[in-house]
Residue, then its C-alpha position, 0 to 999 in steps of 0.5 A: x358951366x361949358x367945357x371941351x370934353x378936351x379940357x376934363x381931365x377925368x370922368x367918375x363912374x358912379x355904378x360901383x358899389x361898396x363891396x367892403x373886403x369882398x373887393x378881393x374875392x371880387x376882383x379874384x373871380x373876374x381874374x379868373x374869367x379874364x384868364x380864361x377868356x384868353x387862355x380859351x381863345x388864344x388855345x383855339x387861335x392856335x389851333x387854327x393856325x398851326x393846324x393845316x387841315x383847319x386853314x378854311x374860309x370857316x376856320x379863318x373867320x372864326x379865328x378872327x372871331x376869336x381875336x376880337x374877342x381878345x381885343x374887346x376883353x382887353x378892353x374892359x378887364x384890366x380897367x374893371x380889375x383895377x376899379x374893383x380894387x380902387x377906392x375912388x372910381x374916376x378914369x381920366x378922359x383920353x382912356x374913357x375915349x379909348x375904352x369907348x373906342x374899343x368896346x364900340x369896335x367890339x360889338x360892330x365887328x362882332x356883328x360884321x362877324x358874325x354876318x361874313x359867318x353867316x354869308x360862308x354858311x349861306x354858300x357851303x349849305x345852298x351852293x355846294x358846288x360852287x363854294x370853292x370858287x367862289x371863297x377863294x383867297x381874294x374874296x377871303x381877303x376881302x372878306x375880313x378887311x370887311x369884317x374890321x374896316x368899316x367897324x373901325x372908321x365909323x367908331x372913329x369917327x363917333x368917338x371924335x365927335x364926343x371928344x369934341x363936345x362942350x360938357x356940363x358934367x363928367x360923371x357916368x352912371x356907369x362901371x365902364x365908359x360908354x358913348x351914350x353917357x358921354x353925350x348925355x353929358x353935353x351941354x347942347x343938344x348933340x345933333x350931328x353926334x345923334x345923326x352919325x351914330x344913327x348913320x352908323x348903327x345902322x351900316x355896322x349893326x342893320x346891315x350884318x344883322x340883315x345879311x344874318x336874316x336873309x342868308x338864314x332864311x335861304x339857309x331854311x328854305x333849303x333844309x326844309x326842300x332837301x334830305x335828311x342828311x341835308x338837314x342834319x349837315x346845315x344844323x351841326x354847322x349852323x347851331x353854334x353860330x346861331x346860339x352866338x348871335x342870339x347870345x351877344x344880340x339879347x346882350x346888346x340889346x339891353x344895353x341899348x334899352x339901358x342907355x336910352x331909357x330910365x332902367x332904375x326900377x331894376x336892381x342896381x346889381x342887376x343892371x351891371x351885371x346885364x350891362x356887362x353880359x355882352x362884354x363878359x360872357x361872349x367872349x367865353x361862350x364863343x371858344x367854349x360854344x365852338x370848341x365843343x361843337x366842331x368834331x375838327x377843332x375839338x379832336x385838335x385842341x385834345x391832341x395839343x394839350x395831351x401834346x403838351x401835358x405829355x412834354x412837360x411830364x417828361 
């Protein structure tokens, strides 16, 4: 039977399993993980905004990592607590497309993130001397419309496009709705659907991945040509962002394996747990990977909360 994604009232997740009375320590422990991936980011987000001596084009970018680490675990936490606890595991159709909407703008601004983050290393590294004028205030401006804007357009666009497709089914294999199952749920073949994502794919995940490899590449040439110093500068400033992007690209990559090609030889609980991952555990690593290793940022944050323990204990 056709009918328009807009006339299906709901969508069932099939992924959950039966945890019994263990829903509750379940739903305790990714509770725990929600609270501390927004009391993490949200600590570093201050840190970088009160703080003057932080308010560099460095700083600012990974602010605004941080705040889309916010945004993509708002995404899926609340939804995934409430489903732990239901006993029916349905989402109805304009959240699915708003879930699918946020997660997708997740990853594509983590990518164009992660790329203006790698291009701000490529200038301090190879181009010293110049790194002042050339990440003035307007180019940091336009810098982070490039980070949000495109991600944002093109996610809007895709997410239309499924929303109006005809559908012969409304059960995704899945704990959380993603773009994919909704297309595999078409009951035409979703040509134009395909060709956009392609399309899109590729502007806001190539195109950063490709500004990653060649800054790095460059980033390379010039610690290997210069001193001692040198190296040990580009490392300490480079080894965080690019743990980062090794971290979220394994997540995402599996997913995309996930999605694309039959996985049921694995472990049920295992595929959720690695369809998760880049959900989950980016946005935990990043405030904890760059809190630790950036000497500014954790003297900072030391300060704020012995600040803080010192003023309610009086």
């Amino acid at each position: 039977m056709k009918i328009n994604s807009s006339q299906v009232l709901y969508f069932t997740l099939t992924a959950y399993v039966d945890t019994g009375s263990l829903k509750y320590f379940c739903f305790f422990i990714v509770l725990c993980f929600y609270v501390l991936i927004i009391g993490s980011n949200v600590l570093l987000i201050v840190v970088i905004c009160v703080n003057r001596s932080l308010h560099e084009p460095m700083y600012l970018f990974l602010c605004s990592l941080f705040v889309n680490e916010l945004y993509g675990s708002s995404g899926l936490f609340p939804f995934l607590l409430v489903q732990i606890l239901s006993d029916v595991h349905i989402i109805s159709a304009p959240l699915c497309f708003l879930q699918i909407f946020c997660i997708y703008t997740y990853a594509s601004v983590e990518f164009t993130n992660l790329a203006v983050m790698s291009y701000d290393r490529y200038v301090a590294i190879c181009c010293p001397l110049q790194y002042n004028s050339l990440m003035t205030s307007q180019k940091m401006v336009f810098l982070v419309s490039i980070i949000w804007l495109p991600p944002f357009l093109a996610v809007g666009g895709t997410t239309f496009l499924s929303s109006s497709l005809q559908l012969c089914g409304n059960v995704i294999n899945k704990v959380y709705s993603d773009n994919h199952s909704i297309m595999k749920l078409a009951c035409n073949d979703p040509r134009v659907n395909n060709i956009y994502e392609f399309v899109m794919t590729f502007l806001t995940v190539c195109v950063p991945v490709s500004v990653i490899l060649y800054t790095y590449m460059r980033i390379l040439k010039v610690c290997f040509s210069g001193s001692k110093q040198t190296r040990q500068k580009a490392l300490s400033t480079c080894a965080p962002h690019l743990a980062s992007i090794i971290n979220f690209s394994f997540g995402v990559s599996f997913e995309i394996l996930q999605s694309r090609f039959n996985m049921s030889n694995l472990p049920s609980m295992l595929r959720i747990l690695l369809s998760l991952y880049f959900l989950t555990c980016q946005p935990v690593f990043n405030p904890v990977l760059y809190g630790l290793n950036m000497s500014k940022i954790r003297s900072m944050c030391r300060n704020l909360v012995l600040n803080s323990v010192r003023k309610c204990s009086s």
